[in-house]
One Martini backbone bead per residue (centre of mass of N, CA, C, O) as a GRO file, in nm:
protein
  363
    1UNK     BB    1   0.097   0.031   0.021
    2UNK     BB    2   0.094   0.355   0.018
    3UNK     BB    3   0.240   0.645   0.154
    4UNK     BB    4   0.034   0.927   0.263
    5UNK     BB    5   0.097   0.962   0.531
    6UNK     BB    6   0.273   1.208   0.722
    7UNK     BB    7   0.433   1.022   1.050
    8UNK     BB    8   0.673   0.998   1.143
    9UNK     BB    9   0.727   1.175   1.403
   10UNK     BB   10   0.452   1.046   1.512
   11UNK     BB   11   0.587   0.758   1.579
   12UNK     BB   12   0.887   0.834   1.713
   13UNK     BB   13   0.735   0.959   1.964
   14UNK     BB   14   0.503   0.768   2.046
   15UNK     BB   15   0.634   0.505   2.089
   16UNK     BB   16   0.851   0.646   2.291
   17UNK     BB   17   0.633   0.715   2.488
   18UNK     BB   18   0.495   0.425   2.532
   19UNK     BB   19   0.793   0.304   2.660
   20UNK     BB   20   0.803   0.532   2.887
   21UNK     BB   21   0.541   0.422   3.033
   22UNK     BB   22   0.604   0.098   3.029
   23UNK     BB   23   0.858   0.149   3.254
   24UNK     BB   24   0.741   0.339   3.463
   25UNK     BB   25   0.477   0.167   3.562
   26UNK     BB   26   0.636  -0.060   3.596
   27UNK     BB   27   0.769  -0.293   3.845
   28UNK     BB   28   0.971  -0.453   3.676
   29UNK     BB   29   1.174  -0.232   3.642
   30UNK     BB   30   1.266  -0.193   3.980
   31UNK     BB   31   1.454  -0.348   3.963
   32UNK     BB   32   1.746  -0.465   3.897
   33UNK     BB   33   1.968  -0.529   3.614
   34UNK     BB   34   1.876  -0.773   3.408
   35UNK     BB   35   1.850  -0.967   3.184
   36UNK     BB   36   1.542  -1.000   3.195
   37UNK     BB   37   1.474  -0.718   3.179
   38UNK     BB   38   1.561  -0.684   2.921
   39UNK     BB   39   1.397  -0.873   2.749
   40UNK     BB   40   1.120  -0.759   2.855
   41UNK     BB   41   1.180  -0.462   2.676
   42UNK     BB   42   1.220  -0.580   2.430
   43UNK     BB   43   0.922  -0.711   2.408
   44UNK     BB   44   0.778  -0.430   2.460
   45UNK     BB   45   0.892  -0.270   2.272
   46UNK     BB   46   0.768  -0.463   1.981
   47UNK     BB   47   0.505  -0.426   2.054
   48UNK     BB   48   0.467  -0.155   2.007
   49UNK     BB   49   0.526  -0.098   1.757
   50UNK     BB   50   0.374  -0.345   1.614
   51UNK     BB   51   0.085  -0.231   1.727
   52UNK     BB   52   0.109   0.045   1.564
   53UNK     BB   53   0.152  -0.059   1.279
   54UNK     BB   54  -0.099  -0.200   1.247
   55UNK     BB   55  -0.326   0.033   1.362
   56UNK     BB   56  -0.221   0.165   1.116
   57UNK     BB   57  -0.306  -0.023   0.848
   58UNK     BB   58  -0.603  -0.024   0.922
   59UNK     BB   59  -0.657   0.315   0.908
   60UNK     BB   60  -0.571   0.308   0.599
   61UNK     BB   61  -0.730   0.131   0.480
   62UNK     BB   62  -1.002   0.222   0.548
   63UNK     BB   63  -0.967   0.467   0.433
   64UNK     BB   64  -0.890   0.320   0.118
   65UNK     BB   65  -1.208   0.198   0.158
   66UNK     BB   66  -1.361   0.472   0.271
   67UNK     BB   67  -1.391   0.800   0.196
   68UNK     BB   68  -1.624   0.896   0.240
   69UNK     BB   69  -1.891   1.061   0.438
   70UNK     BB   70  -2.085   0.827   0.434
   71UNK     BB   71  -1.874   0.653   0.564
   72UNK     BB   72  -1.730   0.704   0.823
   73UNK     BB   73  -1.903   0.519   1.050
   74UNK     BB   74  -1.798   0.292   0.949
   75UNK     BB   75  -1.507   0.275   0.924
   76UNK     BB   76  -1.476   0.333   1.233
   77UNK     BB   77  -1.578   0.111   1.325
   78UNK     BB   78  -1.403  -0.099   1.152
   79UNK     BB   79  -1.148  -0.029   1.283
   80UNK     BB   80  -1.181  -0.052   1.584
   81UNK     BB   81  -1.242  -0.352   1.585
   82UNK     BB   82  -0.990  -0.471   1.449
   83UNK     BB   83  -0.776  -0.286   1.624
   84UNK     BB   84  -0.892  -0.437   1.909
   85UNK     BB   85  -0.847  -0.757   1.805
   86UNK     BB   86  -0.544  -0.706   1.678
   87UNK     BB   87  -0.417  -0.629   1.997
   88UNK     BB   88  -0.524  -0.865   2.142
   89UNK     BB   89  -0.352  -1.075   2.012
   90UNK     BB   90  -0.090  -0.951   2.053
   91UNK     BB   91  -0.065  -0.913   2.385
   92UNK     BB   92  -0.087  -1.207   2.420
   93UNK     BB   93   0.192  -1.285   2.262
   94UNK     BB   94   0.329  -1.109   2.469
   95UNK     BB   95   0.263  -1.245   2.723
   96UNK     BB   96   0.382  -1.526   2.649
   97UNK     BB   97   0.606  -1.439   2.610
   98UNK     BB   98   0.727  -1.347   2.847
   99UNK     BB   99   0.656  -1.605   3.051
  100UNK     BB  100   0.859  -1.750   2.867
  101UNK     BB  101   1.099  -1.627   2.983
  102UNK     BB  102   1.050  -1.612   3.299
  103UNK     BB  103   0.982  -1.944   3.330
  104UNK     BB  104   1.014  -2.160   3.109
  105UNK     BB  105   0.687  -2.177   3.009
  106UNK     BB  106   0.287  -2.230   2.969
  107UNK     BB  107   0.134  -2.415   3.203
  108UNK     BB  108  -0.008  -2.145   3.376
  109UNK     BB  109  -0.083  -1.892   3.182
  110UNK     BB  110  -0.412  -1.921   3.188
  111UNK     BB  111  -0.412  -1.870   3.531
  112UNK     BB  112  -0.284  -1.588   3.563
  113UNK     BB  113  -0.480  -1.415   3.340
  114UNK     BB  114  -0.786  -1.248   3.474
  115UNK     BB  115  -0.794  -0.961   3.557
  116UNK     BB  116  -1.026  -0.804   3.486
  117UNK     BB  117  -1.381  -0.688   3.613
  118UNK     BB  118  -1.738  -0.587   3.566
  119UNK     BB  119  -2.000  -0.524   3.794
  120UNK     BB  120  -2.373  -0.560   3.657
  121UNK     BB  121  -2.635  -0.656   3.869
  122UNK     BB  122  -2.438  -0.927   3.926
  123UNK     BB  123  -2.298  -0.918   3.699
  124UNK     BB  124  -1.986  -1.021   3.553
  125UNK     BB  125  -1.743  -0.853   3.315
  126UNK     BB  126  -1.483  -0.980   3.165
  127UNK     BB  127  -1.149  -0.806   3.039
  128UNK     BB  128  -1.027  -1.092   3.081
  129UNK     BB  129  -0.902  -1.364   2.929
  130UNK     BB  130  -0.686  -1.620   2.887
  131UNK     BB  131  -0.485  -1.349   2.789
  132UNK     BB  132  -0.674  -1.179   2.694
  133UNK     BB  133  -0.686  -0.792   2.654
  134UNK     BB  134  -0.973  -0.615   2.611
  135UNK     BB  135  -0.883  -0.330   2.690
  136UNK     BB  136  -0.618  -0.327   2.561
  137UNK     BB  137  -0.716  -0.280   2.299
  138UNK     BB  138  -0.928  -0.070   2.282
  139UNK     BB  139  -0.737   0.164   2.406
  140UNK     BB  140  -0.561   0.136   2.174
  141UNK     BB  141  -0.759   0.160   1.923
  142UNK     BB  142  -0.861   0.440   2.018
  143UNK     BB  143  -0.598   0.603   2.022
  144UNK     BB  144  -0.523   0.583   1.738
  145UNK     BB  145  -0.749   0.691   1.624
  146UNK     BB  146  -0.716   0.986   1.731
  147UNK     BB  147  -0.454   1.051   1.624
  148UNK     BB  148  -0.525   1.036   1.351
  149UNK     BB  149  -0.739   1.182   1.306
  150UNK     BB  150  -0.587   1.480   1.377
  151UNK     BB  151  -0.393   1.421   1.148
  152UNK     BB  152  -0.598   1.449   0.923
  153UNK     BB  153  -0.718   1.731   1.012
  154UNK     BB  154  -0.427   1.884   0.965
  155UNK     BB  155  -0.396   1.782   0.652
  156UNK     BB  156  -0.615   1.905   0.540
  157UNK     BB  157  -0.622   2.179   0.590
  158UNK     BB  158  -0.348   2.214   0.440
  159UNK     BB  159  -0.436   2.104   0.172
  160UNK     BB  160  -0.712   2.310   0.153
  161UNK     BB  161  -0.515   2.568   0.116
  162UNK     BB  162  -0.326   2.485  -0.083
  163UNK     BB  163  -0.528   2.445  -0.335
  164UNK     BB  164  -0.678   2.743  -0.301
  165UNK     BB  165  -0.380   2.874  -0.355
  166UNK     BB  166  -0.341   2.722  -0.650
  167UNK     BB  167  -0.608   2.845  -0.754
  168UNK     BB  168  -0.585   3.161  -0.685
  169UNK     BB  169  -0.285   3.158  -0.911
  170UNK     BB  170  -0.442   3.007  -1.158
  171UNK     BB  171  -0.635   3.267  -1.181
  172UNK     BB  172  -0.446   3.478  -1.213
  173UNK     BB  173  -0.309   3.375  -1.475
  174UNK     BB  174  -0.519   3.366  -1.644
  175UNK     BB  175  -0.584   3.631  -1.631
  176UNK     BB  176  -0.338   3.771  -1.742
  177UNK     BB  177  -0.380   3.613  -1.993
  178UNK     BB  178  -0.659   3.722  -2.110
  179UNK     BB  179  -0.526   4.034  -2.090
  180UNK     BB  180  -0.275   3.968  -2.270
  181UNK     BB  181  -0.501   3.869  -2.534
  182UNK     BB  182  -0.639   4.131  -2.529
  183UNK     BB  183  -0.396   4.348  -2.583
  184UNK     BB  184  -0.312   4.245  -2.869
  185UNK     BB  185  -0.526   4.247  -2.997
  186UNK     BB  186  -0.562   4.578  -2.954
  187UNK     BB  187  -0.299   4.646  -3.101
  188UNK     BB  188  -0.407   4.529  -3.380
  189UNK     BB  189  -0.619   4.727  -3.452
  190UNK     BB  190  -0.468   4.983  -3.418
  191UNK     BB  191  -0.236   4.996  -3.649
  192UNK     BB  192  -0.400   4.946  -3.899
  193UNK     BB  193  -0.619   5.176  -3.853
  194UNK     BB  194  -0.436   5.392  -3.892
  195UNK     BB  195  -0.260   5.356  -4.112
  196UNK     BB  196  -0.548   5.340  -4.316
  197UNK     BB  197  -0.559   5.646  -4.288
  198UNK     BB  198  -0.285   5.755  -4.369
  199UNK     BB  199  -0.316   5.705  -4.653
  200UNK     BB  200  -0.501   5.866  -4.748
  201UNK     BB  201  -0.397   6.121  -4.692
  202UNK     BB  202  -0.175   6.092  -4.861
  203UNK     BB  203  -0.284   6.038  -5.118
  204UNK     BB  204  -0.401   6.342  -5.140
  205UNK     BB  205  -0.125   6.507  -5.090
  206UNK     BB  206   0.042   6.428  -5.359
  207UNK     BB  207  -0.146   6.621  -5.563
  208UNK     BB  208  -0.157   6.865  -5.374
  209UNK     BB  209   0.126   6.846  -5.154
  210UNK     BB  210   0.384   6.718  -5.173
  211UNK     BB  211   0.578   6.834  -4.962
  212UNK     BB  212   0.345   6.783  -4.741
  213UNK     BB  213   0.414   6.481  -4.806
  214UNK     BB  214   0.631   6.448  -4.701
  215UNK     BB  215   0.656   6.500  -4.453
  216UNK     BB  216   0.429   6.326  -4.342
  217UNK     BB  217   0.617   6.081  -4.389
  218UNK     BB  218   0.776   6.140  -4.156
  219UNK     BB  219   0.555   6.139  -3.914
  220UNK     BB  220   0.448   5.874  -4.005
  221UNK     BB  221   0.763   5.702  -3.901
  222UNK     BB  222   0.752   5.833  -3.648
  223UNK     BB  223   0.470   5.660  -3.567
  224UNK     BB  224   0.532   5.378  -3.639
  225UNK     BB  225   0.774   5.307  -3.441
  226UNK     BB  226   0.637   5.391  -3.190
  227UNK     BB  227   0.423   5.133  -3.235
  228UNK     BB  228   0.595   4.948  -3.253
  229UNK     BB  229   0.753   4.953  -3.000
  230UNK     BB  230   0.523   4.943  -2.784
  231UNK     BB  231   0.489   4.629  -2.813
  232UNK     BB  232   0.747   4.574  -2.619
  233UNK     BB  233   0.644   4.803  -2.364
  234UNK     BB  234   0.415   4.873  -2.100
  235UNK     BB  235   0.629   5.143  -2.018
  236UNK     BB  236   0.624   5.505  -2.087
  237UNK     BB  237   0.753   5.831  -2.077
  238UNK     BB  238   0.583   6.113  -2.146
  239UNK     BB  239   0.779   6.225  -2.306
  240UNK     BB  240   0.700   6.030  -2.540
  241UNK     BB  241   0.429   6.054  -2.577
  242UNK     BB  242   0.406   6.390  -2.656
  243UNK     BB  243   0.588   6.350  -2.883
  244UNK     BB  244   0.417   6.151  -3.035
  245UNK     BB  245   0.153   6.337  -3.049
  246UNK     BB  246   0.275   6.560  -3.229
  247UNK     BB  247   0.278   6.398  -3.443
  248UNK     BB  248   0.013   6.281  -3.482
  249UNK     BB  249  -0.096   6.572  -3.518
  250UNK     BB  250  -0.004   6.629  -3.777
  251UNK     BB  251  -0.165   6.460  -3.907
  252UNK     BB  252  -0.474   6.567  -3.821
  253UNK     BB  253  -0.409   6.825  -3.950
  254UNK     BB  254  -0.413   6.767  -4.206
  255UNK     BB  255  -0.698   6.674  -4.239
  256UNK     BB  256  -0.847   6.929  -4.025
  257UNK     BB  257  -0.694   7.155  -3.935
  258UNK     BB  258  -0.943   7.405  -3.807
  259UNK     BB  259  -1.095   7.210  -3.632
  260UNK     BB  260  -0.813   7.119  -3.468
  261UNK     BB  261  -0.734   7.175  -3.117
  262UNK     BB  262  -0.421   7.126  -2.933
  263UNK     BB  263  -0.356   7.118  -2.571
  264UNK     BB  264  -0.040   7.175  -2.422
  265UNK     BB  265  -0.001   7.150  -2.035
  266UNK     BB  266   0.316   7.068  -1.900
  267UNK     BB  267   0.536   7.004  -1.726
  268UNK     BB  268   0.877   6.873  -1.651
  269UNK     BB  269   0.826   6.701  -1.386
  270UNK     BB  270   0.660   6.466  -1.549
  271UNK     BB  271   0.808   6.342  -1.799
  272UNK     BB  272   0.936   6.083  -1.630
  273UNK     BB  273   0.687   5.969  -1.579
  274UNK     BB  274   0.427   5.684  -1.631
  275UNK     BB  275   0.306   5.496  -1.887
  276UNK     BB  276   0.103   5.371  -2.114
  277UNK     BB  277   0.116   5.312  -2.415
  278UNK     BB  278  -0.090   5.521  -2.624
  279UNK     BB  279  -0.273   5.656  -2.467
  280UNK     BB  280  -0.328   5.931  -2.613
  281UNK     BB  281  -0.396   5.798  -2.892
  282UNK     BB  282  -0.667   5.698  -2.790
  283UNK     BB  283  -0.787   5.990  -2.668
  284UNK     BB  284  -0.779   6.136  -2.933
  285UNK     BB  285  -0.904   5.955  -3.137
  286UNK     BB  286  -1.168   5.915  -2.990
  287UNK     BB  287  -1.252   6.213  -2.991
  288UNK     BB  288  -1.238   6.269  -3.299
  289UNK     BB  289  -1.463   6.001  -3.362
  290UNK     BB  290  -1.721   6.121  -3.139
  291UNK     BB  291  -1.660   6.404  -3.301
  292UNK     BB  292  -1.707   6.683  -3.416
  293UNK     BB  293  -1.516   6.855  -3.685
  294UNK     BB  294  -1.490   7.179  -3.769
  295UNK     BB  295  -1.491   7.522  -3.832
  296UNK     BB  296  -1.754   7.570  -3.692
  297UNK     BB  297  -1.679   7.326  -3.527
  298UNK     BB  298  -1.437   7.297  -3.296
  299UNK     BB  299  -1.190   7.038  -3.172
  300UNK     BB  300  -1.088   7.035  -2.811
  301UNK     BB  301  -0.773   6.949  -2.689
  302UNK     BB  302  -0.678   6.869  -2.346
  303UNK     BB  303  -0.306   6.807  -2.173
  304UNK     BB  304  -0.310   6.766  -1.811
  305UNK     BB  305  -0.159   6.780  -1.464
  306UNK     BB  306  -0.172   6.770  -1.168
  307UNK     BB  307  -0.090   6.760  -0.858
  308UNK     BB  308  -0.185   6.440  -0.850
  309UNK     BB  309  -0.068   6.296  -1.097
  310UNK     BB  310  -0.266   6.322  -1.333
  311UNK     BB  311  -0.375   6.261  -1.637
  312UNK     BB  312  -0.576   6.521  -1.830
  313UNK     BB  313  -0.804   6.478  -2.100
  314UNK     BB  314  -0.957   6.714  -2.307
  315UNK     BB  315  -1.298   6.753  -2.446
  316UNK     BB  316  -1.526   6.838  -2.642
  317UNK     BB  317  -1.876   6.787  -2.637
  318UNK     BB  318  -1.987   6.662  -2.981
  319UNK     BB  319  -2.181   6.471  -3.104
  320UNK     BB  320  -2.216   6.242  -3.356
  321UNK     BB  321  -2.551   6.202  -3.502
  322UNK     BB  322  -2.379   5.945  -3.622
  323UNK     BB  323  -2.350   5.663  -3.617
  324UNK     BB  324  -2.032   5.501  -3.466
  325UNK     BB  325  -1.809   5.282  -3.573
  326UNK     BB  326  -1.688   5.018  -3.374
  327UNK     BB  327  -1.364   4.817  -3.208
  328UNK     BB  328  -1.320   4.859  -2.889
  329UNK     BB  329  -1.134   5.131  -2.920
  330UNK     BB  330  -0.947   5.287  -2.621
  331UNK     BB  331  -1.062   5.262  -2.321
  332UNK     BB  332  -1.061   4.938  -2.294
  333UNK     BB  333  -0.747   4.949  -2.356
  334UNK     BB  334  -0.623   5.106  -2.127
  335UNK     BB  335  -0.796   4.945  -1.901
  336UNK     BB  336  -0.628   4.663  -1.995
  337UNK     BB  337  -0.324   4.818  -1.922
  338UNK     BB  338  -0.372   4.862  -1.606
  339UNK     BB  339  -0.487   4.615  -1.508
  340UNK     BB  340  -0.227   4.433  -1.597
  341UNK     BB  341  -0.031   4.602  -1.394
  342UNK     BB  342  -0.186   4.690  -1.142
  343UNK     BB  343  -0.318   5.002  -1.174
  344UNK     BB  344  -0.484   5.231  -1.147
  345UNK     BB  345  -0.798   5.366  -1.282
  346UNK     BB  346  -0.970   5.490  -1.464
  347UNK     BB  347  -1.140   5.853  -1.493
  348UNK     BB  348  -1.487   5.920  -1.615
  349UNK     BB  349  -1.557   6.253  -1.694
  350UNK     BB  350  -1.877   6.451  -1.732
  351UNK     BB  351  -2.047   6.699  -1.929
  352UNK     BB  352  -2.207   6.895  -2.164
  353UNK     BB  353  -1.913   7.000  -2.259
  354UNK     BB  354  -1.762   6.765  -2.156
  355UNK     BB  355  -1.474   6.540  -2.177
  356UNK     BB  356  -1.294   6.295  -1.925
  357UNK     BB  357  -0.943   6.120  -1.862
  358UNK     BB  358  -0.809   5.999  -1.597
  359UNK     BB  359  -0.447   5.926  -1.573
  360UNK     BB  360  -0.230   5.743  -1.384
  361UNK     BB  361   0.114   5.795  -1.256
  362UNK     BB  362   0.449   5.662  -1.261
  363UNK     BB  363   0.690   5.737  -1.047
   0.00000   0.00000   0.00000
């Protein structure tokens, strides 16, 4: 049978417990040392041992032959009552080999061994009978049922609190992974999208303004190096951002001219600060995205810190009166880039006239 309960040291201190009170209270250990006595010794440590060994198999035994919780008092049942009709037959075996040592005979033995007796209404209940010591047997059968059971009860508290970390480990796991292949997700969706809009204009810009498609083009390598880089890793610093934006702004410039306009407003004590990449670009596109910009409405789009080191995009809200498609990209992708970090959570305010997006940055 599998070794699967973990008792080492609580054998070796039990049996030696149980050897150090059996020899305690025997008087026959009070004698001078003498042979006999040695062999006594050698006999009771044995019998020790070998009865905590078989009670103990006995109990691992009906645990893997009865696990379930309804099964539990049949089991112990069944422990207890083998366990002690197995204790009585080696004790009886144990003391006939003492006596057999002591007299160098064996005629005698079973009326030397009346032992113990309960009288109850006039009846006399023998506990001892022909050299069986059935009290004997009950007391240690019951005696090693309880100490396993506690041993069992303090293993498995044990094991199902591993478990629980190991699962509440894995959870935590799996979720950082569907959060990072939905941010991939979410990247891969980002730069096409831009791309395939930034090519429309440069489209437009070669026949009407070559000059001004050369730089278009110069802006756009910068802005898509930027794209790819940001791919790479997970936070940036601010003053990389607002270079980025800078450039990006020029892209938007080309199509929308003076219905759009971008003022930045930050402190340079902050540019060292970090945020997850593109938050910026996501945060410009999505107002771009969901607002008028026209000549007659330009839309204001303000990127400045407070003091509380948070960072504040704010457009004007002027929301645009047909549905507009989206795939789910601006604020989801940057919810999902903060939670993945385990940072502070983006915060938007509205009013009838602004929209504000708060991100929190990583001194």
């Amino acid at each position: 049978m599998k070794d699967y309960v973990k008792d080492k040291w609580l054998r070796i201190i039990g049996i030696t417990l149980l050897v150090v009170v059996s020899v305690t209270i025997d008087d026959f250990y009070r004698q001078p040392l003498t042979g006999m006595v040695f062999v006594k010794f050698l006999i009771g440590a044995g019998t020790t041992i070998a009865t905590w060994q078989l009670n103990r198999t006995i109990i691992l035994q009906y645990k893997a032959a009865f696990p379930a919780r309804s099964q539990v008092t049949k089991r112990l049942l069944l422990t207890f009552l083998s366990g002690a009709l197995s204790t009585t037959f080696l004790s009886w075996f144990s003391n006939a080999l003492e006596f057999l040592a002591i007299h160098g005979t064996l005629a005698n033995y079973f009326g030397s061994h009346d032992g113990m007796s309960v009288t109850i209404n006039n009846l006399t209940i023998k506990l001892s009978l022909y050299g069986f010591d059935f009290l004997h047997g009950i007391q240690y059968a019951l005696f090693l049922l309880v100490v396993y059971g506690i041993l069992f009860f303090v293993q498995d508290v044990s094991l199902n609190k591993h478990r629980l970390r190991q699962a509440e480990q894995e959870r935590e796991e799996l979720r950082a992974a569907h959060l990072q292949s939905q941010l991939d997700a979410l990247k891969q969706h980002v730069n096409p999208h831009f791309l395939f809009n930034s090519l429309n204009s440069l489209s437009s810009l070669i026949s009407e303004d070559p000059k001004q498609a050369e730089r278009f083009v110069d802006k756009l390598s910068e802005v898509y190096r930027y794209l790819l880089r940001s791919n790479q890793q997970h936070l940036t610093t601010l003053d990389a951002e607002l270079q980025f934006i800078d450039a990006y702004y020029h892209l938007l410039q080309t199509r929308y001219g003076a219905a759009l306009h971008l003022d930045v407003a930050v402190n340079e004590s902050y540019f060292s600060y970090q945020l997850p990449p593109l938050s910026l670009q996501l945060l410009v596109e999505n107002a771009v995205k969901h607002n008028v910009a026209s000549v007659k409405r330009p839309l204001y789009i303000q990127i400045t810190v407070d003091q509380q080191a948070w960072l504040r995009v704010s457009n004007t809200l002027q929301r645009k009166t047909s549905r507009v498609l989206s795939n789910g990209v601006g604020l989801t992708n940057i919810v999902a880039k903060y939670q993945m970090l385990h940072l502070s959570q983006p915060i938007v305010e509205e009013t009838d006239t602004q929209f504000t997006v708060v991100l929190p940055l990583l001194a």
